[in-house]
C-alpha positions as CSV (number, residue, x, y, z in Angstrom):
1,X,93.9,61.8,160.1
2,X,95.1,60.7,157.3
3,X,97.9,62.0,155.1
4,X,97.4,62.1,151.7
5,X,100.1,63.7,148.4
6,X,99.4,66.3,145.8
7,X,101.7,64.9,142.7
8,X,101.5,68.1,140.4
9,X,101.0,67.1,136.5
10,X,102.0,69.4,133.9
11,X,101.9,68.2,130.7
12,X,104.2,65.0,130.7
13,X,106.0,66.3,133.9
14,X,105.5,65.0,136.9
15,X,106.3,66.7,140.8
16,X,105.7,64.4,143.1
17,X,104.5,65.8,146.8
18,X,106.8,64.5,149.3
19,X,105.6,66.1,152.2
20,X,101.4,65.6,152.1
21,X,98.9,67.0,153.9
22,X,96.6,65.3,156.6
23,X,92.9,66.0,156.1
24,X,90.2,64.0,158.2
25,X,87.9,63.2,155.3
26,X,87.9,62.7,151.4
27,X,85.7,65.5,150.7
28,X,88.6,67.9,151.7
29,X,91.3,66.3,150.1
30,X,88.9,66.4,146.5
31,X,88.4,70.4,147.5
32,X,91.9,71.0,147.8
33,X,92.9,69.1,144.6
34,X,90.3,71.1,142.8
35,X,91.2,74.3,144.3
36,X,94.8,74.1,143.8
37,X,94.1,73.0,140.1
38,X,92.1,76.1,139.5
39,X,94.8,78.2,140.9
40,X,97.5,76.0,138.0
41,X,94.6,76.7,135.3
42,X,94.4,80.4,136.1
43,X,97.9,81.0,136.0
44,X,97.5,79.0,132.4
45,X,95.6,81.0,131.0
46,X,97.2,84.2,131.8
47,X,100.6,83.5,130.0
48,X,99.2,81.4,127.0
49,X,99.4,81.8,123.8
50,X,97.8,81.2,120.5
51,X,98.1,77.2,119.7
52,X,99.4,76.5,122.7
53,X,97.6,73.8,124.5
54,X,97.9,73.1,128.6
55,X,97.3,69.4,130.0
56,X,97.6,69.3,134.1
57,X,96.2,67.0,136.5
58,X,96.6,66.7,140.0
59,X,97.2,62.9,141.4
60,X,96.4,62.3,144.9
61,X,97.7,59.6,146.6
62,X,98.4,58.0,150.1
63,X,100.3,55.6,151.4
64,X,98.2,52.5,150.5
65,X,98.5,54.5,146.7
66,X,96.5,56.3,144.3
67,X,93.1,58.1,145.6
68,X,92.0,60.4,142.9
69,X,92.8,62.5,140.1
70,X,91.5,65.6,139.0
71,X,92.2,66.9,135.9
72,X,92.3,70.5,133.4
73,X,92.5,70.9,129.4
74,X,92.9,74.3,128.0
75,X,93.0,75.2,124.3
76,X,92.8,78.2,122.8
77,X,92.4,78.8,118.7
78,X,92.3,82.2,117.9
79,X,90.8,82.8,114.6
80,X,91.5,85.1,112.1
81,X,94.2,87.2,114.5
């Protein structure tokens, strides 16, 4: 199997993975980057606020480098509030 990193993007910070995780095909690793994002963009949305925007991404990566990327925007305008 191979291993493969979850750098965390939030905003313009970066928190690079330096463990990994092995997973035996690609399809998994794009589940688990998705999943975990959700998880980022739920606990986004629970503590934002008005104007305030969220950019996060998670960067996969092996050791030959980058694999994939999945990323989230959130912005909420509340109107008239």
């Amino acid at each position: 199997m191979r291993r493969y990193f979850f750098d965390l993007r939030d905003g313009d910070d970066l928190a690079p993975d330096e463990e990994g995780m092995e997973f035996p095909m690609l399809d998994a690793v794009r589940t688990e980057a998705a999943r975990s994002l959700a998880e980022m963009a739920r606990d986004a949305a629970r503590t934002s606020h008005n104007g305030v925007d969220y950019r996060m991404a998670i960067e996969v990566r092996d050791d030959n480098g980058p694999v994939l990327q999945v990323k989230f925007t959130l912005e909420i305008d509340r109107h008239g509030l």
